[in-house]
C-alpha positions as CSV (number, residue, x, y, z in Angstrom):
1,X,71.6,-120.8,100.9
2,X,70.6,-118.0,102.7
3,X,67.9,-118.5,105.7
4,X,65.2,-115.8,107.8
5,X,65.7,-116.2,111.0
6,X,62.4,-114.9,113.3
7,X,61.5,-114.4,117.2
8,X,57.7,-113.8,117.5
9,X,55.7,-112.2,119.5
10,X,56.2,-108.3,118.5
11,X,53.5,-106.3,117.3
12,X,54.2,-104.8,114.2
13,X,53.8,-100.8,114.4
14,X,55.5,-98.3,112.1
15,X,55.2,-98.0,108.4
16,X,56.3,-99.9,105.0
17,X,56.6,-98.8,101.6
18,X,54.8,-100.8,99.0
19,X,57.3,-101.2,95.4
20,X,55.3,-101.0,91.5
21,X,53.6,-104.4,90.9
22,X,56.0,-107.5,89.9
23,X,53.1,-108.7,88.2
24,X,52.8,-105.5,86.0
25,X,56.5,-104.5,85.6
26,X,57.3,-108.0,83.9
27,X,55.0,-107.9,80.9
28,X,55.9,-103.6,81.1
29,X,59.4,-104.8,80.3
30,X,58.4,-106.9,77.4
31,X,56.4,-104.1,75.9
32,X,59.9,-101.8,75.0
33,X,60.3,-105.4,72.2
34,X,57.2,-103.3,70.1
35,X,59.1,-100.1,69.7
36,X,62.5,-98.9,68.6
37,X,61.8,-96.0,71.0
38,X,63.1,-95.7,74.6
39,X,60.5,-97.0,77.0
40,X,60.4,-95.4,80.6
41,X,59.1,-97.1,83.7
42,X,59.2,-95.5,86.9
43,X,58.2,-97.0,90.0
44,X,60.5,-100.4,89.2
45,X,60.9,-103.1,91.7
46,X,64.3,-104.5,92.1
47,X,63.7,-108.3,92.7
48,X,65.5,-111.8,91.3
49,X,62.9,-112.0,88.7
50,X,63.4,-108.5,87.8
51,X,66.6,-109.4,87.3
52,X,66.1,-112.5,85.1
53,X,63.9,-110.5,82.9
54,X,67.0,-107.6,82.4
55,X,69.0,-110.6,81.6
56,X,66.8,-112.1,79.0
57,X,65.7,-108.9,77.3
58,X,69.3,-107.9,77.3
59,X,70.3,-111.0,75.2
60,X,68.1,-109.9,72.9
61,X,69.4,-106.7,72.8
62,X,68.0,-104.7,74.1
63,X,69.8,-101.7,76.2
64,X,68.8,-101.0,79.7
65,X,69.8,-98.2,81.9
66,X,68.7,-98.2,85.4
67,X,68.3,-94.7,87.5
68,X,67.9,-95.1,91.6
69,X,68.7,-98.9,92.3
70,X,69.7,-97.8,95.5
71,X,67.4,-95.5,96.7
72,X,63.1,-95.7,97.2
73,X,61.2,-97.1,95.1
74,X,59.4,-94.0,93.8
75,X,62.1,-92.9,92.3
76,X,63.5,-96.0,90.4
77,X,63.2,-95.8,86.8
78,X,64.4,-97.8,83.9
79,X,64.9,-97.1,80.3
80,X,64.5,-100.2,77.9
81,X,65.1,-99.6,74.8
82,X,64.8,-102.2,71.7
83,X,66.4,-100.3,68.4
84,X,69.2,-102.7,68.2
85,X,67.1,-106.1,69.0
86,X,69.2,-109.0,66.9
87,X,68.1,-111.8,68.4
88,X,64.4,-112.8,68.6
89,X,65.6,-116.6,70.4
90,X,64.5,-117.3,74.2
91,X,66.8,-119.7,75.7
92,X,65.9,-122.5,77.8
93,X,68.6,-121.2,80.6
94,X,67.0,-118.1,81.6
95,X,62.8,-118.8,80.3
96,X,63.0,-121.8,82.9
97,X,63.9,-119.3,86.1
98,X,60.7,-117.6,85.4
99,X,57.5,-118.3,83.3
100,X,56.9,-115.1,83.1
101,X,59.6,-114.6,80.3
102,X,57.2,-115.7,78.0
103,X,55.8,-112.8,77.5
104,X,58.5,-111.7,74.8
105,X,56.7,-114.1,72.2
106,X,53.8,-111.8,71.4
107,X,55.8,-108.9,70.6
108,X,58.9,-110.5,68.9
109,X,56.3,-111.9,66.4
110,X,54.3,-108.9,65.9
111,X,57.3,-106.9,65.5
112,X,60.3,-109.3,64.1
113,X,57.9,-111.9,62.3
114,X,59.4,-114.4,64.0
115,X,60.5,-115.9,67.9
116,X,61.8,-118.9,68.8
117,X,61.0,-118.9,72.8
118,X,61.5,-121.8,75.0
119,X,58.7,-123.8,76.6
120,X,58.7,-122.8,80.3
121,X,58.7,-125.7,81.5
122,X,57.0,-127.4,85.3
123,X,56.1,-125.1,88.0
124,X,55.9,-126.2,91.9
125,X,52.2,-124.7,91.8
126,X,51.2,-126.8,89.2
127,X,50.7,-126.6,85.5
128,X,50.4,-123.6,83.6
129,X,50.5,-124.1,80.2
130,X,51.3,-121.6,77.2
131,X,48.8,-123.6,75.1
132,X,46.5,-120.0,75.3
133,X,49.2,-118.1,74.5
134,X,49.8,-120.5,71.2
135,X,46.4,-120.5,69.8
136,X,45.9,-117.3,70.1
137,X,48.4,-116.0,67.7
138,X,47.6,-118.9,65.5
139,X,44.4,-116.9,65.2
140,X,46.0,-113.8,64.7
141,X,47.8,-116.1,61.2
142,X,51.3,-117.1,63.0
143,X,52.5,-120.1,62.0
144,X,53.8,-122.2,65.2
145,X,55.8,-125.1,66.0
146,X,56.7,-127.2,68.9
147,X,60.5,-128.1,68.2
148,X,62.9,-129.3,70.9
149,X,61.5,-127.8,73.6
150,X,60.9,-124.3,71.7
151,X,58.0,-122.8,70.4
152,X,59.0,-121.6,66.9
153,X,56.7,-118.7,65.5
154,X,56.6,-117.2,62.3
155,X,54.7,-114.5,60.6
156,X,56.8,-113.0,58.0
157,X,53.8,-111.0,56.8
158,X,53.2,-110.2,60.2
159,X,49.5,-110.7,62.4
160,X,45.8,-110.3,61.6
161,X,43.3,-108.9,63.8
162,X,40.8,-111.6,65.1
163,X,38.3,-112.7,67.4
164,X,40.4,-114.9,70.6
165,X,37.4,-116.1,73.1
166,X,39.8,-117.8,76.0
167,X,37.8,-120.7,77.6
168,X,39.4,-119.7,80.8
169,X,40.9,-116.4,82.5
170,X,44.4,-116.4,81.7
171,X,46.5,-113.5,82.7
172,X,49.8,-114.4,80.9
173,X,47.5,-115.3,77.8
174,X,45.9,-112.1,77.9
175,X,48.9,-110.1,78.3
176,X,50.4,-111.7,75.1
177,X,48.2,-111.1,73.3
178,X,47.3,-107.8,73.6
179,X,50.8,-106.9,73.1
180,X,51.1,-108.5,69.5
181,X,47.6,-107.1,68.8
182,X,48.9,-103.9,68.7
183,X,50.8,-104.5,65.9
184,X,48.6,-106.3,63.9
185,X,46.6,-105.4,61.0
186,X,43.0,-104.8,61.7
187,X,40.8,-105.8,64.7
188,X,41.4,-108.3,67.2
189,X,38.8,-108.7,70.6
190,X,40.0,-110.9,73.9
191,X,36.7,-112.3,75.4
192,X,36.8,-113.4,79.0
193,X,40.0,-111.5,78.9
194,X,41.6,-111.2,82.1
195,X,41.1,-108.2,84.5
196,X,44.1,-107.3,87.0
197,X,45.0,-104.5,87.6
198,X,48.2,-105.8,86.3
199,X,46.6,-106.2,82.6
200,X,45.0,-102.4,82.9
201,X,48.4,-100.9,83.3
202,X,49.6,-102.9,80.6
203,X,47.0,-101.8,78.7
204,X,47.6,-98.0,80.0
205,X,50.9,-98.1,78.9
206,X,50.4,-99.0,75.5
207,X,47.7,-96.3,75.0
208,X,50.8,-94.0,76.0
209,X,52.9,-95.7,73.4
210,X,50.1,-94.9,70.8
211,X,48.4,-98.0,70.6
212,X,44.1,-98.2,70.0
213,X,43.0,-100.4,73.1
214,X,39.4,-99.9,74.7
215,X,37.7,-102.1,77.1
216,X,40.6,-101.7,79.5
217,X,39.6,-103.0,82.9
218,X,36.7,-105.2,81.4
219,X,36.8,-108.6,80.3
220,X,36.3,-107.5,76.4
221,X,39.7,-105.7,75.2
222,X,39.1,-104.3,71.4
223,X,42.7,-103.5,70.4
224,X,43.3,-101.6,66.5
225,X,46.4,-102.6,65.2
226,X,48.9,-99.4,64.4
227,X,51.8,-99.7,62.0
228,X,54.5,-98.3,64.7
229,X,54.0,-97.4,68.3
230,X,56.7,-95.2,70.0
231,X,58.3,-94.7,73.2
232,X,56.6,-93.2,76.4
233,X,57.1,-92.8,80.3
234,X,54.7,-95.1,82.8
235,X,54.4,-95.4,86.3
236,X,54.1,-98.9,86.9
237,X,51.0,-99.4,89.3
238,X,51.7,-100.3,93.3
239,X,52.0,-103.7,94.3
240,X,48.7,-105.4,95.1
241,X,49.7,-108.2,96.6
242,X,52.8,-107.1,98.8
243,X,49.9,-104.4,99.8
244,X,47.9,-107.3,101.2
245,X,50.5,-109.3,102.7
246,X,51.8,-106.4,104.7
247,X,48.2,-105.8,106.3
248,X,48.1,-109.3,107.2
249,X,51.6,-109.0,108.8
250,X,50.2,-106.2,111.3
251,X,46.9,-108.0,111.6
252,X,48.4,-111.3,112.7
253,X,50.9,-109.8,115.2
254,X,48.2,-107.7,116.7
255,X,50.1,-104.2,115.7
256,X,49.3,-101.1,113.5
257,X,51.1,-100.5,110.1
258,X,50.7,-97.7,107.5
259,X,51.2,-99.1,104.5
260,X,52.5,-96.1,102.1
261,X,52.6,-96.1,98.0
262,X,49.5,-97.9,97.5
263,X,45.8,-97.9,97.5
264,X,42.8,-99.9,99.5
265,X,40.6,-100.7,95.9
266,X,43.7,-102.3,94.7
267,X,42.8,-105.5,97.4
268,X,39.4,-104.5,97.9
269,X,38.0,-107.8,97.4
270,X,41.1,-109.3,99.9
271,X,39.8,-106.4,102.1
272,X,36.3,-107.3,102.1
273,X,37.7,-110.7,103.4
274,X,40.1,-109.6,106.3
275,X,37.2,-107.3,107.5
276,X,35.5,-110.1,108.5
277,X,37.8,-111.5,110.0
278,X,38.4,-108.7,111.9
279,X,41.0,-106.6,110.4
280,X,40.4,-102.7,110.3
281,X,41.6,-100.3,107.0
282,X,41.4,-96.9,107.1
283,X,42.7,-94.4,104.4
284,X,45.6,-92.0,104.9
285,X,47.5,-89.8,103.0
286,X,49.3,-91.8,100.3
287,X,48.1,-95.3,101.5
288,X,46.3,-97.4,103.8
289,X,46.3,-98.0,108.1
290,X,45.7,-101.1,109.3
291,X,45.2,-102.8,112.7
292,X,42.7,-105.5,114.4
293,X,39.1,-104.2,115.0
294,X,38.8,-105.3,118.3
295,X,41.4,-107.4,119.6
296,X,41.1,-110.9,118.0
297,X,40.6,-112.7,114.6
298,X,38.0,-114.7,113.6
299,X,37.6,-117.8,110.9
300,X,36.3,-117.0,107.5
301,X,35.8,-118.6,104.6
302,X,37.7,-117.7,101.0
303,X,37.6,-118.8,97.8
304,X,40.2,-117.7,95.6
305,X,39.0,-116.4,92.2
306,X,40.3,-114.6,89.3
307,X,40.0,-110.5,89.4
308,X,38.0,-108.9,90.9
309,X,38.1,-112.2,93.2
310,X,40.3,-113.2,96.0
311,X,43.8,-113.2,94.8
312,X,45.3,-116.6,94.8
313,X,48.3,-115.1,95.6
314,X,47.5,-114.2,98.4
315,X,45.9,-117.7,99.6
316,X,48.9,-118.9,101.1
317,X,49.2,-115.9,103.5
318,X,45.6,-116.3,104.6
319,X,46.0,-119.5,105.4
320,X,48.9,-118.6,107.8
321,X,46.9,-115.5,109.8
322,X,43.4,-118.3,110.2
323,X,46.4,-120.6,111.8
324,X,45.8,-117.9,114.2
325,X,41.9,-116.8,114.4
326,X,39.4,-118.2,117.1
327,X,37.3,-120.9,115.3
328,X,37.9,-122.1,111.6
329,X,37.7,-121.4,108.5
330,X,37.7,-123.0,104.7
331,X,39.8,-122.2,102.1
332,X,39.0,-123.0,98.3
333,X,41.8,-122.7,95.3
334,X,40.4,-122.6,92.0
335,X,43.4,-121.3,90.1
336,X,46.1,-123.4,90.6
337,X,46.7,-127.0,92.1
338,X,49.1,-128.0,94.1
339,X,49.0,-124.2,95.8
340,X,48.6,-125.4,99.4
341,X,52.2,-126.6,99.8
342,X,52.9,-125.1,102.8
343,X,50.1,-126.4,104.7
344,X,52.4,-129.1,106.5
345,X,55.1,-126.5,107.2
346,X,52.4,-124.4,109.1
347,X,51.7,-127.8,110.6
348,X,54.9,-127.5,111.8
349,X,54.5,-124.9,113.7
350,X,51.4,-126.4,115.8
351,X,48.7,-125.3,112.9
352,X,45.5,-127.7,112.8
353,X,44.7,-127.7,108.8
354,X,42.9,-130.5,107.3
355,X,43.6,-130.4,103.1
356,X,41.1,-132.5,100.8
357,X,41.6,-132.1,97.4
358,X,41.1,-127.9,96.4
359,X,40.1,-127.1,99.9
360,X,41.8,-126.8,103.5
361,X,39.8,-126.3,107.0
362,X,41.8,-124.2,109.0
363,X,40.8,-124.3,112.7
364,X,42.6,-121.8,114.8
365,X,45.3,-122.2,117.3
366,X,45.9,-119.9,120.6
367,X,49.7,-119.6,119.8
368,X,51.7,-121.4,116.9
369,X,55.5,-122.5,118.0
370,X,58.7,-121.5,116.1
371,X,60.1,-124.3,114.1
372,X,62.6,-125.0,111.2
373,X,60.3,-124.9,107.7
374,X,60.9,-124.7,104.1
375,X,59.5,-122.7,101.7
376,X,58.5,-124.2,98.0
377,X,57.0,-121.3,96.6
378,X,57.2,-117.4,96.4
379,X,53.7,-116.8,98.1
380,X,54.5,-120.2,100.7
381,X,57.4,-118.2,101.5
382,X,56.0,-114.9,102.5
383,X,53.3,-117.1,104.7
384,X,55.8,-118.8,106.5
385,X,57.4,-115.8,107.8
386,X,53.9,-114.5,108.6
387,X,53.3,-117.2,110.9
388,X,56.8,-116.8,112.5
389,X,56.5,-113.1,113.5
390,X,53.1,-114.6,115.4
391,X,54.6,-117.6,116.7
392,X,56.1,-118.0,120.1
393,X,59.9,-118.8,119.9
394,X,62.1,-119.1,117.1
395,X,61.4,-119.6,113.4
396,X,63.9,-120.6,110.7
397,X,63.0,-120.3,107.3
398,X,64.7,-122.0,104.4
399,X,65.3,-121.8,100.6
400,X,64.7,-118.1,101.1
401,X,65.4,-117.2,97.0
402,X,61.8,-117.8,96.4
403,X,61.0,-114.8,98.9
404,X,63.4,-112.5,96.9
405,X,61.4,-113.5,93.9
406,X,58.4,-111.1,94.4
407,X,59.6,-109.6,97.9
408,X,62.3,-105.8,98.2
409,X,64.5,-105.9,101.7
410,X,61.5,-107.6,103.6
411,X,63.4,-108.6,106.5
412,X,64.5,-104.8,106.6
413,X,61.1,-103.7,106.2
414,X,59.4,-105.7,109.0
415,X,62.9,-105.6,111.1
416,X,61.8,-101.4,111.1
417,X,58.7,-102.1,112.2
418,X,59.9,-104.0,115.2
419,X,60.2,-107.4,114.0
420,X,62.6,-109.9,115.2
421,X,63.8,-110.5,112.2
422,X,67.4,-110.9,110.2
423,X,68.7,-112.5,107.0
424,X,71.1,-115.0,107.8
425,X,74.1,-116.5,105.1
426,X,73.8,-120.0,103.8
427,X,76.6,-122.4,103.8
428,X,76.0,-123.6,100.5
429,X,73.7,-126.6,99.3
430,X,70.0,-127.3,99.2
431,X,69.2,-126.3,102.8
């Protein structure tokens, strides 16, 4: 398996183009299952899950045609289009890469009448189950079974408009089921639905498919069925939280980046957070600038929280740049367990974190070390590789597929911006 090899010590200084949202092209995808039309997304990161998601959508039959996949971002677009879908079955082989491709259920049923999708199955960050996702479209009048692993829907008379309170934020959940509400007949409300910015573009882009959605950006989404939508063209929205790991790349080397393609509200609360620990953001000209305020870092205390909160994706990277501040600093998860996994790798590397249960105390070090470490998640990953391009000496990180994951040519990126930094080829096995 492939490995990242790192010297530290460089200040980062130069600039880095941000890719459209993971987190909002994968239910985008999904979307093209609700129309026979051509849907159009520009702005398309080209990442393994990506990738899984072409694969699965492909299966159904969907036909994909890609524009750009070797040139900028910007200009990257994909046509998805769904006329000849034959196949409304999810298979185990490729739902289990990525629980994300569970976000074809909603629109198969409100379209097809029927899905069979497999369960996704365990995740390193803990559970996240579908049970939202299930009830929900029981509400709406599918019929659902639990059957070898699969979750069997039918609707032959298709969906009903209803009320869906979720008892927790669920992003995934809310996703789903705004996408088969579309479709159904009548008026279905999400309360507490989720808020991302993720969920807003979704929501953005079916408007431009002709769909009735208001509420977008609140936690109350009233959506009026339509009998048809059709195709459209969407930009799909910068990604938030490659935005914010790049500002903490330059803050905890000590350098300046300009990070292009993106926006400062889209991590404004994550902002709020870094500025008190000393980070500086200033606004340019298609992006953001940012840079210590004065020199050093300082220990703060974060709780992660679902939009407009602290996102818990990028948890794992602040843990890594308070590895590094003077004095210490807490960190609470509240969305996932399990999601401080690569804690003792940091540890590895001379970082003094103390973990109890949801929380970790983070007391600063005056230099972390280089060491071998292994990453277990996408987000551990990235943090990993944060704390090697601050550390003195070499870093090796392995298992390196979960970086590509969520993460365009970012040893190319940082390697630009004067990063010791390269890629290097696996021999094979589970390094």
């Amino acid at each position: 398996m492939d490995k990242i090899r790192i010297r530290g010590g460089r200040p980062l200084s130069g600039s880095i183009a941000v890719g459209g949202a993971k987190n909002a092209a994968l239910p985008l995808m999904t979307a093209c299952l609700l129309t026979d039309e051509t849907l159009v997304l520009r702005n398309l990161p080209i990442l393994a899950d990506i990738n899984t998601l072409c694969n699965l959508l492909l299966q159904h039959g969907v036909a994909i045609h890609l524009d750009g996949a070797g040139g900028a971002c910007a200009g990257r677009t994909v046509e998805l289009t769904a006329r000849g879908v034959t196949n409304t079955t999810a298979p185990y082989d490729l739902v289990r890469k990525m629980r994300a491709s569970v976000l074809v259920l909603g629109p198969l049923v409100a379209r097809f009448g029927e899905a069979k999708v497999s369960l996704p199955g365990g995740c390193a960050i803990g559970a996240r189950p579908v049970d939202l996702h299930i009830k929900g479209l029981q509400a709406m009048g599918a019929a659902i079974e639990l059957e070898g692993g699969y979750m069997i829907a039918r609707a032959p008379g298709g969906l009903r408009g209803a009320e869906i309170v979720f008892p927790k934020v669920s992003v995934g959940a809310t996703e789903n089921l705004l996408m088969a509400a579309t479709l159904a007949r009548g008026e279905t409300v999400l309360v507490n639905a989720a808020r991302e910015p993720e969920v807003s573009d979704l929501a953005h882009c079916l408007v431009a498919m002709g769909a009735d959605i208001t509420g977008i950006g609140s936690d109350t989404l009233r959506i009026r069925g339509v009998e048809r939508l059709h195709g459209a063209t969407h930009s799909i929205v910068p990604d938030r939280i490659e935005t914010g790991t790049y500002a903490m790349a330059a803050a905890i080397t000590g350098g300046e980046l300009d990070i292009l393609n993106t926006r400062l509200d889209l991590i404004a609360s994550a902002a709020t957070v870094l500025a008190q620990a000393g980070v500086a953001f200033t606004e340019i000209e298609g992006g953001i600038r940012v840079s210590r305020a004065n020199g050093t870092l300082a220990g703060v205390d974060v709780m992660t929280e679902p939009y407009p909160g602290f996102p818990t994706d990028l948890q794992a990277q602040m843990m890594a740049l308070l590895c590094t501040a003077q004095g210490a600093g807490m960190i609470t998860e509240t969305i996932f367990e399990n999601r401080f996994m690569h804690a003792p790798e940091l540890m590895r590397m001379g970082a003094r974190i103390t973990v109890h249960g949801a929380s970790a105390l983070v007391r600063g070090v005056d230099r972390l070390t280089g060491a071998p470490v292994m990453a277990t998640d996408l987000r551990a990953s990235v943090s990993l590789v944060l704390a090697g391009l601050a550390a003195r000496g070499e870093t090796t990180v392995n298992r390196v597929y979960h970086l590509d994951r969520g993460y365009e040519r970012l040893e190319e990126k940082l390697a630009a911006c004067g990063a010791d930094i390269e890629r290097i080829g696996g021999e094979g096995g589970d390094d």
